[in-house]
N, C-alpha and C positions, 0 to 999 in steps of 0.2 A: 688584519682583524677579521676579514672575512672567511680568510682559510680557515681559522680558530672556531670560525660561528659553525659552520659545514659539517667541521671533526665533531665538533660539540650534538651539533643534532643528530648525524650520521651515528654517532655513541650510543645517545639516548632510543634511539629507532632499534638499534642491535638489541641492548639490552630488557626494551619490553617484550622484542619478538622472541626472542632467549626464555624471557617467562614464560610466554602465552605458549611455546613450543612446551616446556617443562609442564606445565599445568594439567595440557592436554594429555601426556603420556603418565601422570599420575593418576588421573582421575578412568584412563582405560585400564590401568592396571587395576584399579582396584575396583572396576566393574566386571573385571576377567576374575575375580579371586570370590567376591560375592556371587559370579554365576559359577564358579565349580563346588562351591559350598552350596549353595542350592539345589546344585542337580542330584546329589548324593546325602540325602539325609541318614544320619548316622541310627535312627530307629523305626528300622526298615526288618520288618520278620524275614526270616529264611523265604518264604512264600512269593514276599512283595519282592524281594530281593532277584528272587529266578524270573518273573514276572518285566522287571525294570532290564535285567539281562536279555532277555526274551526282546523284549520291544526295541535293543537296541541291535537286535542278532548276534547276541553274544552267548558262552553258556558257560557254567558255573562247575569248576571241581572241587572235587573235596581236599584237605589238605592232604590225606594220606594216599591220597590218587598218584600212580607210578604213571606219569606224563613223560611220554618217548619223543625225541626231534628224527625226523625223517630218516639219518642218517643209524640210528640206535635202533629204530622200525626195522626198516628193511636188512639189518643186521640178522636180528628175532626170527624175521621171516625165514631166511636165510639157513640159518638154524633149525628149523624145524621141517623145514623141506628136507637137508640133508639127513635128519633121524625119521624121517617118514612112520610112521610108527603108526599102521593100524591099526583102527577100530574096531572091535566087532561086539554087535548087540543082539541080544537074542531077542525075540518080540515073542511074550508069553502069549501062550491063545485061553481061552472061558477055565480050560481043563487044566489047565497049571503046565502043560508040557509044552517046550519053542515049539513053534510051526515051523519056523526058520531064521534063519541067521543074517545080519545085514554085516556085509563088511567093508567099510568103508577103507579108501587109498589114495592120496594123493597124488596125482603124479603129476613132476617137475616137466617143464618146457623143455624142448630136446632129446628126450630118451628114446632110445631107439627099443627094432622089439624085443631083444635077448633082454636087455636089462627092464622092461615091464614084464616079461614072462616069469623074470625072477622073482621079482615084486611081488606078482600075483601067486606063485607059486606060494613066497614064504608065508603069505597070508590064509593060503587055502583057498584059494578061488580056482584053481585050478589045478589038474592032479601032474601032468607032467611042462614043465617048462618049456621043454627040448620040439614036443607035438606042435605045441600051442605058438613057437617060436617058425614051424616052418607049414602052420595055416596061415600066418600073419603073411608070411613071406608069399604064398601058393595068391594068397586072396588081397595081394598087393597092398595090405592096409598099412606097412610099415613105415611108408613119408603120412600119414595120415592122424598119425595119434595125436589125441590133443591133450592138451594140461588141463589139471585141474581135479577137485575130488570127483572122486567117482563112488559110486556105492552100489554093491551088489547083494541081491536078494535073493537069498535063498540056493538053491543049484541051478546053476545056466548052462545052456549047450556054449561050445564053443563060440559060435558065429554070435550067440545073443553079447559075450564077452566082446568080444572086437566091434561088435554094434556099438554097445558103451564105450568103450576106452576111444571110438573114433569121432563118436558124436560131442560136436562142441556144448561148451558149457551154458 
């Protein structure tokens, strides 16, 4: 009779704590669903809305925004280095006629000086590649080139050219 009392209460112990366990985990669920409904009210203007992003350090695109993953980036990148593709702007002066020409060049990490003389050549920053390939060499600037756009203004002597292309960015 007493083994039976024991089972019996030992039962009844399980079964309320079985509630009080259940109880607990409904009543945080549905405190977790009323505060994510809370945090985001649904008539919140464009304003409030960058605002609300803002304060959480977040920021906001549009749908028609072309969002790249690292690996689609530096693809891009990648691609545009290899078409290197000069710039050049003319800066009008009071009189309507350039004063001079700015031409802008990219140039990629590792290029040695033949293939920046070519660069510059096809751009026009310089008249002969072959010259300008064996002052680089005379003035030792050729482990020296750094990456990165460059822009040149106007006509430069040679030595101001290898100034730019060796000064970091």
């Amino acid at each position: 009779m007493l083994k039976n009392r024991f089972f019996l209460m030992g039962l009844g112990f399980g079964i309320i704590a079985g509630a009080l366990l259940l109880q607990m985990m409904v009543s945080v669920e549905l405190k977790d669903r009323q505060f994510q409904t809370a945090a985001l009210p649904s008539s919140l203007t464009d304003d409030e809305l960058e605002e609300q992003a803002a304060e959480r350090g977040l920021r906001l695109t549009k749908v028609e925004d072309k969002l790249y993953t690292q690996a689609e980036l530096d693809i891009k990148v990648a691609e545009t280095k290899k078409l290197n593709k000069p710039i050049s702007v003319k800066e009008a002066s009071t009189s309507g006629t350039p004063t001079h020409t700015v031409r802008s060049v990219y140039i990629p990490k590792g290029l040695d000086s033949a293939t920046v003389s070519e660069i510059l050549f096809e751009v026009g920053v310089i008249k002969d590649a072959a010259a300008f390939e064996n002052l680089m060499t005379v003035k030792e600037a050729n482990g020296k080139i750094q990456p990165g756009l460059k822009q040149f203004k106007g006509e430069l002597s040679s030595q101001q050219i290898i100034s730019i292309i060796t000064k970091p960015q």
